[in-house]
C-alpha positions as CSV (number, residue, x, y, z in Angstrom):
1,X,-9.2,26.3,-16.4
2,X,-12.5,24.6,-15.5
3,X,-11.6,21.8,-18.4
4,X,-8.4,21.3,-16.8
5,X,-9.9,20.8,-13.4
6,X,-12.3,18.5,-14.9
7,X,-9.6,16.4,-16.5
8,X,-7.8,16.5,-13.4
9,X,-10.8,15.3,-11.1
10,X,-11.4,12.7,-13.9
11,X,-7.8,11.5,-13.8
12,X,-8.0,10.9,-10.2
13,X,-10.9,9.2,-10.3
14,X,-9.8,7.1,-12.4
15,X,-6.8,6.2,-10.4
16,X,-8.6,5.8,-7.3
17,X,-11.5,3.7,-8.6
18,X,-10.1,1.5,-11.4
19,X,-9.0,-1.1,-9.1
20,X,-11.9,-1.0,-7.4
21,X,-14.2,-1.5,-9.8
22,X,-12.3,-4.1,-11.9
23,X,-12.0,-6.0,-8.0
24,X,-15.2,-6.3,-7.1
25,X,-16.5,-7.3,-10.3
26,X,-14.0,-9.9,-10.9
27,X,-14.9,-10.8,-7.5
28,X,-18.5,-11.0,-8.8
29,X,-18.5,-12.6,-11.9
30,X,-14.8,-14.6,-12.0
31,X,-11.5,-14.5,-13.3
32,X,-12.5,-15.8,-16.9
33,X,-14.4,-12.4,-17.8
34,X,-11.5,-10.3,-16.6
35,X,-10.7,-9.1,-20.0
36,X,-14.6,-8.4,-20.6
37,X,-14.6,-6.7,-17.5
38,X,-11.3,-4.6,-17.9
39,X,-12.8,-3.1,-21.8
40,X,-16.5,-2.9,-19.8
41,X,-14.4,-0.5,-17.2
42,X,-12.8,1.6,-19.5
43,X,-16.0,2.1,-21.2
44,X,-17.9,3.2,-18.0
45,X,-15.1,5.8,-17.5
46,X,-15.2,7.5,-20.7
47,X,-19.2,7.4,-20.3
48,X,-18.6,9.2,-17.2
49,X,-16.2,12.1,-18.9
50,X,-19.1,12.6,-21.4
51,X,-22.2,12.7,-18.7
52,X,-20.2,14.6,-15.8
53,X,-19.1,17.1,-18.3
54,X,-22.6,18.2,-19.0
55,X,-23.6,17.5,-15.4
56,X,-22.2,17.4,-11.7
57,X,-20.2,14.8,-10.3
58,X,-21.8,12.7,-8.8
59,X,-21.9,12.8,-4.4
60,X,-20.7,9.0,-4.7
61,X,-18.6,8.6,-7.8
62,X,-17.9,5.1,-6.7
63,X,-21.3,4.2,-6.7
64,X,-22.2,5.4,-9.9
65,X,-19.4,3.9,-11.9
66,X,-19.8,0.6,-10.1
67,X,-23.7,0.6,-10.9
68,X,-23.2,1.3,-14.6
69,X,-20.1,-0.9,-15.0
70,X,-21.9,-3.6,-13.4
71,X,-24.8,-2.7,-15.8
72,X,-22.9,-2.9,-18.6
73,X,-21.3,-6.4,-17.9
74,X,-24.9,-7.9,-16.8
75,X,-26.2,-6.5,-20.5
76,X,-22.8,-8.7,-21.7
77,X,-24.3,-11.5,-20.3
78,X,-27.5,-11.4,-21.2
79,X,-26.2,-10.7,-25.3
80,X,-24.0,-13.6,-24.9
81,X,-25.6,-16.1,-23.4
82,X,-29.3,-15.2,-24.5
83,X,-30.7,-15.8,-20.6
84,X,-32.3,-13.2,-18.0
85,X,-29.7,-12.6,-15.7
86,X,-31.1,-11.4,-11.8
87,X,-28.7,-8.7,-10.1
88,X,-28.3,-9.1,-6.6
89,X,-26.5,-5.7,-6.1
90,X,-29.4,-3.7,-5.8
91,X,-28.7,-2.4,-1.8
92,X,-25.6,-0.6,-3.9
93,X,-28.1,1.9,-5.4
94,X,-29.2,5.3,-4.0
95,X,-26.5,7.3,-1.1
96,X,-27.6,6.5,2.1
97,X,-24.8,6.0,5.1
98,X,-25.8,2.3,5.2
99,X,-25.8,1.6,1.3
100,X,-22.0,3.2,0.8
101,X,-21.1,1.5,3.7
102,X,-22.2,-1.8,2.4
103,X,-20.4,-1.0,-1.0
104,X,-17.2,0.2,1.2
105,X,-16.9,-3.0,2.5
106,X,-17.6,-4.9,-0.4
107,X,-14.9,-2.7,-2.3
108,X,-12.5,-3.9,0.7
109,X,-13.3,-7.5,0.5
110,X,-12.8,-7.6,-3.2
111,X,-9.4,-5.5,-3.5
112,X,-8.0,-7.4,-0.7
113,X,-9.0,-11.4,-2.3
114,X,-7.5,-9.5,-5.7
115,X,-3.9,-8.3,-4.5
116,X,-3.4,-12.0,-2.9
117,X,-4.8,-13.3,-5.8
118,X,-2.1,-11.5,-8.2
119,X,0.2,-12.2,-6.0
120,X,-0.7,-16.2,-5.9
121,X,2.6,-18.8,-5.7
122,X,1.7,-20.5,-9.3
123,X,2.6,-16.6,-11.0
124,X,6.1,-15.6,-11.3
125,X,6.9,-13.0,-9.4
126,X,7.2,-10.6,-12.3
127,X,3.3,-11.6,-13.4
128,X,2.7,-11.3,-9.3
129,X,4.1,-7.5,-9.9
130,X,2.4,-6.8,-12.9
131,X,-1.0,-8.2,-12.7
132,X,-1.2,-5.8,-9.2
133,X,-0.1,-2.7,-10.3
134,X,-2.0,-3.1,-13.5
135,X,-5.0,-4.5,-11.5
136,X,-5.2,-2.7,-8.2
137,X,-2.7,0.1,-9.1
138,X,-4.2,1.6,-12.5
139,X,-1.3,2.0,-13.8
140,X,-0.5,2.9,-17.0
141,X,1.9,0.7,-19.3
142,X,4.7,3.6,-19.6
143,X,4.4,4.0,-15.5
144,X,4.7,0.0,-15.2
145,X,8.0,0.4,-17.6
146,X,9.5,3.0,-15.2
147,X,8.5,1.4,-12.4
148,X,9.9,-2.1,-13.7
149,X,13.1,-0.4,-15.6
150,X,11.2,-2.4,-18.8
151,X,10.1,-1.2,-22.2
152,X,6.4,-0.6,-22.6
153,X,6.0,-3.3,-25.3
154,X,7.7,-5.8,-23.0
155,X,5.5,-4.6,-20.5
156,X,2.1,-4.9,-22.4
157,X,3.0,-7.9,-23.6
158,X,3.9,-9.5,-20.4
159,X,0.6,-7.9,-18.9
160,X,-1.1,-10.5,-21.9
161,X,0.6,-13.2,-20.8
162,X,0.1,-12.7,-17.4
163,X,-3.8,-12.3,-17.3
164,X,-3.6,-16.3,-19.1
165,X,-1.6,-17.8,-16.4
166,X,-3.8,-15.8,-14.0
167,X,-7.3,-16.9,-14.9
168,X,-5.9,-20.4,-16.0
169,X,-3.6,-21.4,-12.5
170,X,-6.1,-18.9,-10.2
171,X,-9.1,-19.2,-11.1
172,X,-11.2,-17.8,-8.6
173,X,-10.3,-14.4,-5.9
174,X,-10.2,-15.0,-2.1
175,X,-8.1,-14.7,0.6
176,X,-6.2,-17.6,1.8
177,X,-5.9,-18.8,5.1
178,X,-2.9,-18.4,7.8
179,X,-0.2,-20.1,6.1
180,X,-1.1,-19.4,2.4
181,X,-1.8,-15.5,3.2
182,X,1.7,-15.1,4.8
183,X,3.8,-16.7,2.9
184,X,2.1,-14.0,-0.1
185,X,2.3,-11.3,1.9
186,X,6.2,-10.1,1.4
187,X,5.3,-9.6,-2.8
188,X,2.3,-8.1,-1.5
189,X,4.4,-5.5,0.3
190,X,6.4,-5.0,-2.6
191,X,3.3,-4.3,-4.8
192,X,2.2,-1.7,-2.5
193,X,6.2,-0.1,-1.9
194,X,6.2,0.3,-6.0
195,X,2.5,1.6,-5.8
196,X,3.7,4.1,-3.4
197,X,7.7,5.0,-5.1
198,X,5.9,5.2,-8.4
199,X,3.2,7.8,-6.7
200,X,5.5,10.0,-4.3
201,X,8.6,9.9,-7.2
202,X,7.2,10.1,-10.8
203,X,9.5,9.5,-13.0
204,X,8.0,10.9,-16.4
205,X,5.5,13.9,-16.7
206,X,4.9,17.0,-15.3
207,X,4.4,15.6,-11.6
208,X,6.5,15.2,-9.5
209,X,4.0,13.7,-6.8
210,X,1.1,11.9,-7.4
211,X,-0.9,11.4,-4.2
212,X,-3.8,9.6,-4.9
213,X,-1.3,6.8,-6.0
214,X,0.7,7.2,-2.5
215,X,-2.6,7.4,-0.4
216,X,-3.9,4.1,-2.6
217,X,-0.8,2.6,-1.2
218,X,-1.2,3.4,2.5
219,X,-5.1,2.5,2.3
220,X,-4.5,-1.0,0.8
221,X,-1.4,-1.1,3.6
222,X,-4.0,-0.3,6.5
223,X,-6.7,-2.4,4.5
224,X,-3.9,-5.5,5.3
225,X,-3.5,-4.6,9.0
226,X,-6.8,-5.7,9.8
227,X,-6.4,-9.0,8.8
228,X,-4.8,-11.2,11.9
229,X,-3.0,-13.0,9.5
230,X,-1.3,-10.0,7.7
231,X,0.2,-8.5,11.1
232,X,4.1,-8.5,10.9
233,X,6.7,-6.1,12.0
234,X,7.5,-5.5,8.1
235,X,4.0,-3.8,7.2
236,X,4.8,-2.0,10.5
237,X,7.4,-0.6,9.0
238,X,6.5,-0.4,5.4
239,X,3.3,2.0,7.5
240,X,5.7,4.3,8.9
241,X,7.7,4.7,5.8
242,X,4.7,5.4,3.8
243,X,3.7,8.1,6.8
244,X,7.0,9.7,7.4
245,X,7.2,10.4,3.4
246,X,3.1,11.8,3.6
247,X,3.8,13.7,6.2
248,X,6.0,15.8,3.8
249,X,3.7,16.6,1.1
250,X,3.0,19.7,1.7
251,X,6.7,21.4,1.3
252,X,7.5,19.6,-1.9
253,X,6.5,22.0,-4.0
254,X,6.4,25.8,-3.4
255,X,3.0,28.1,-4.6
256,X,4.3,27.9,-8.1
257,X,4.2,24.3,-8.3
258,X,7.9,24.4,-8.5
259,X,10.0,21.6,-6.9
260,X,11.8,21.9,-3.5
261,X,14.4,20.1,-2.5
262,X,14.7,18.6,1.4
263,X,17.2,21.9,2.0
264,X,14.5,24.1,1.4
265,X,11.6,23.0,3.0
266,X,9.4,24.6,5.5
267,X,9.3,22.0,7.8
268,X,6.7,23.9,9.8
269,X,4.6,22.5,7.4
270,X,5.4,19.4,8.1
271,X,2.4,17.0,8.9
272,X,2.9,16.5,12.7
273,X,0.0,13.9,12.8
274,X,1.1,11.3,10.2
275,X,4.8,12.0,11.8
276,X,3.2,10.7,15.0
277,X,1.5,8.0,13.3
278,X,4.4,7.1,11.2
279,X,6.1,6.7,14.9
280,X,3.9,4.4,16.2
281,X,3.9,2.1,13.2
282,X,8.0,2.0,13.8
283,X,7.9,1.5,17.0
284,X,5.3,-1.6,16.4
285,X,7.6,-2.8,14.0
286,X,10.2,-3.6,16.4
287,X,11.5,-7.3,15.8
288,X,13.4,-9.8,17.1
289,X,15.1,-10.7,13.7
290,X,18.6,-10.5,13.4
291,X,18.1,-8.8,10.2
292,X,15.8,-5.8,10.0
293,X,14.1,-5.5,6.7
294,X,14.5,-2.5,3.9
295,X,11.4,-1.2,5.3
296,X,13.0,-0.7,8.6
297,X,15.7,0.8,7.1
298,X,14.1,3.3,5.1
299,X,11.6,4.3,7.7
300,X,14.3,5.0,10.2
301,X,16.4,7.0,7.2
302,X,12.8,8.7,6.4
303,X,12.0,9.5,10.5
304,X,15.4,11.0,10.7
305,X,15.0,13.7,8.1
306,X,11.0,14.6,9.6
307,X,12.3,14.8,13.2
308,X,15.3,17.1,12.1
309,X,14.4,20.9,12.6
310,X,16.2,21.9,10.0
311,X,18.3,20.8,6.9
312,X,21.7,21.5,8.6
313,X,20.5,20.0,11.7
314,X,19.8,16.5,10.6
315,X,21.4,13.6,12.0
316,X,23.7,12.5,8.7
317,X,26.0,10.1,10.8
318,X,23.1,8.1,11.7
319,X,21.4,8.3,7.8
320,X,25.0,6.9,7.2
321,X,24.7,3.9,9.6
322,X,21.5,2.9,8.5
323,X,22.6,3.1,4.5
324,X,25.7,1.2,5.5
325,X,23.3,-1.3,7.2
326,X,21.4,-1.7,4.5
327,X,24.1,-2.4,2.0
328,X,25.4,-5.1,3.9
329,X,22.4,-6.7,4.2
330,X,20.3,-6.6,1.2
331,X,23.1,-4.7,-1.3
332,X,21.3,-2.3,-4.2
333,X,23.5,-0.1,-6.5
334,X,20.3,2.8,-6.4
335,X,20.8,2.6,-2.2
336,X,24.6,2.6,-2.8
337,X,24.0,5.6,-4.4
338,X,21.8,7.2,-2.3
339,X,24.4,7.1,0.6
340,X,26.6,9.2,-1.1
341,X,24.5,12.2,0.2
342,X,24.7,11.3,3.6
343,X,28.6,10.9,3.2
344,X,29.2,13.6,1.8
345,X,27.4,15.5,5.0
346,X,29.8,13.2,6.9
347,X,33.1,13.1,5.3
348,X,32.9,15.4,2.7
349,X,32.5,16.1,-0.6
350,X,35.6,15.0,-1.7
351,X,35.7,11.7,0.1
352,X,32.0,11.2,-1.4
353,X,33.2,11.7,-5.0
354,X,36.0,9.1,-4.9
355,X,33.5,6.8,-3.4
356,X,30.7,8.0,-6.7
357,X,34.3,7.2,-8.9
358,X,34.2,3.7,-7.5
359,X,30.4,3.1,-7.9
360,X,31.0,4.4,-11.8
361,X,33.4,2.2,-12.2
362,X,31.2,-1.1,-10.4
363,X,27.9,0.3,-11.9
364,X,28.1,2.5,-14.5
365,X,25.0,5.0,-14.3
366,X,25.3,6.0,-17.8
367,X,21.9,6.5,-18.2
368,X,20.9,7.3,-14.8
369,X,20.1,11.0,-14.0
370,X,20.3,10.9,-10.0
371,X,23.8,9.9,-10.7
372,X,25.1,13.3,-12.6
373,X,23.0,15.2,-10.8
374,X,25.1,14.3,-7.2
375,X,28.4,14.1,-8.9
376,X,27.5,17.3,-10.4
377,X,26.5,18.8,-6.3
378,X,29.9,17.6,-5.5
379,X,31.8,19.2,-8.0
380,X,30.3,22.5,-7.0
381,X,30.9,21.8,-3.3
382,X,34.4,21.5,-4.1
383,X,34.8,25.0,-6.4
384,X,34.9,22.9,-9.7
385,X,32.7,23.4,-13.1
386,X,30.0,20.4,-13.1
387,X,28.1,22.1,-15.7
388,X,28.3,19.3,-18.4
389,X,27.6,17.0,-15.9
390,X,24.8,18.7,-14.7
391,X,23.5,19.1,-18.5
392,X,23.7,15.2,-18.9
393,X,21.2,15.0,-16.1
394,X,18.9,17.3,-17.6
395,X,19.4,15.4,-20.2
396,X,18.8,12.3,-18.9
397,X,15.3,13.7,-16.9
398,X,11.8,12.0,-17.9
399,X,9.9,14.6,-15.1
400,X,9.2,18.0,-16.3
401,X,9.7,19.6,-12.7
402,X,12.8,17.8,-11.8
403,X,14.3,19.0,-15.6
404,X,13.6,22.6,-14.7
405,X,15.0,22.5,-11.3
406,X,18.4,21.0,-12.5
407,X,18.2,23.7,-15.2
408,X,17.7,26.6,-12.7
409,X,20.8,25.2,-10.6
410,X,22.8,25.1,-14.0
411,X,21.7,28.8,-14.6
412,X,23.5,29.9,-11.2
413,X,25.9,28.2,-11.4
């Protein structure tokens, strides 16, 4: 048990300080050692599982991979270039308030001249995506697959290319000015939505939420808002989402670790603080746009079910508005098929089953699991056998938790 605590703590680490580390020494040293810099990383990390296993964690984690990261690429230096090379980063060492401070605010600098950086207009918007989540996000290559609906060698050979354009067309990290920021900032909200979808709905594994990934998300979000140039009623609402959704992280999984479904949650438990500050983000992001963004959208879909008191009482017409809304303004065939839940609350099952019939027909789904698993709730709503259909969802299920949900459902029914 203590191993798999250890492996657990190490694994978070990891996820929280990857991007911070690689950040702020690319900030440091340049663009042109960021593959030197990305081995010199992974190296400090598996020093750290071999000296933290014998000893404690350290108090600041951060600290201590940054120091012997930034170690090892200064002893890179001096190997191959043959010269002395003078740190300057030595108010980083020891743990008082004003040194972590210091190194908090260096790690905020850096992260934020990164993520504009990846997300600069001379990269494609799939290398913008990429060189982020890879970068800033951690992410594995088989996360970046789901998360992009790509193969993982597509993916890792994309991530190749993509780190040439990027030190060749960007050179340097900063953040740039008014104009230049803003017009970056839509792909950066994107970045940070996947960071966050990827963290609060993993698609492969034995998680089915991965918080450090969603709090990431809503740190770099916050991390944005401080910059006058990054306020917009979009990251408003891309805020709110993020804290409606955190605000239920506590019911989605009962003391087994099993999943629960919206239906069954205890929304007592329900994080009354982030609901409140999840309001407040929403009602900042009020526009005068004709068209309200996705964010909008969702956070108002995503407010509806944490105000509800329970399941049954949830307002479904006005889910059903705001899916409708969406469609018509920025159509997706995942949202389209989303909204058959909320009409089916509405209309009924059997209305919501011709409409699944006609997104089949449009779409397809073959291969998606959401799909069988709603046509399968329908079916049962209306007194038919959705067993097989149920089974190809199971069968189509990357996430452990999710497969042994849908198998307890098939069991009863």
């Amino acid at each position: 048990m203590q191993n798999q605590d250890f492996s657990n703590t190490i694994n978070h680490l990891f996820r929280n300080e990857y991007g911070k580390i690689v950040s702020i020494l690319t900030n440091k040293y340049g663009i042109s050692y960021l593959e030197r810099i990305e081995d010199i990383v992974q190296d400090t990390f598996l020093k750290a599982m071999k000296v933290w296993a014998f000893k404690n964690i350290p108090d600041n984690p951060t600290a201590w991979l940054f120091r012997v990261a930034n170690n090892g690429f200064i002893d890179h230096l001096r190997r191959s270039k043959k010269m002395d090379y003078v740190d300057d980063t030595s108010y980083f060492e020891g743990s008082s308030a004003e040194n972590a401070m210091k190194l908090a605010d260096e790690i905020n600098d850096s992260q934020l001249k990164m993520i504009f950086a990846c997300c600069h207009p001379s990269l494609s918007q799939e290398y913008q995506l990429i060189l982020s989540l890879k970068l800033i996000g951690g992410f594995s290559n088989k996360e970046l697959a789901e998360a992009l609906l790509k193969k993982e060698e597509t993916v890792a050979k994309s991530f190749t290319r993509a780190k040439k354009h990027f030190k060749e067309k960007v050179r340097f990290l900063k953040v740039p000015v008014q104009m230049g920021l803003q017009s970056r900032l839509f792909v950066v909200l994107q970045v940070i939505y996947l960071l966050f979808s990827e963290g609060y709905a993993t698609t492969t594994g034995s998680q089915i939420l991965k918080r450090d990934i969603c709090y990431e998300a809503l740190r770099l979000a916050l991390l944005l808002q401080k910059n006058p140039y990054c306020q917009h009623p979009n990251l408003e609402a891309l805020i709110a989402l993020m804290c409606f959704h955190a605000a239920r992280f506590d019911t989605r999984l009962d003391e087994q670790g099993e999943l629960v479904t919206l239906e069954f949650q205890d929304r007592s438990k329900y994080n009354q603080e982030l609901f409140k500050i999840g309001v407040r983000h929403l009602e900042s992001a009020g526009t005068n746009d004709t068209v309200l963004a996705t964010y909008h959208l969702e956070a108002a879909v995503s407010y509806y079910h944490c105000e509800a008191k329970s399941f049954a009482e949830t307002n479904w017409k006005e889910i059903l508005y705001l899916y409708d809304l969406r469609l018509k303004t920025q159509y997706s065939p995942m949202a389209a098929l989303n909204r058959i839940v909320p009409l089916s609350k509405v209309k009924g099952a059997k209305s919501a089953l011709r409409e699944l019939d006609k997104l089949e027909k449009e779409h397809g789904f073959e291969n998606v699991s959401l799909f069988y698993a709603i046509k399968a709730e329908l079916l049962s709503e209306l007194g038919k056998n959705g067993k097989t259909v149920l089974r190809k969802a199971i069968d189509l299920t990357n996430n452990e938790l999710v497969r042994r949900h849908l198998k307890k459902k098939l069991n009863v029914s």
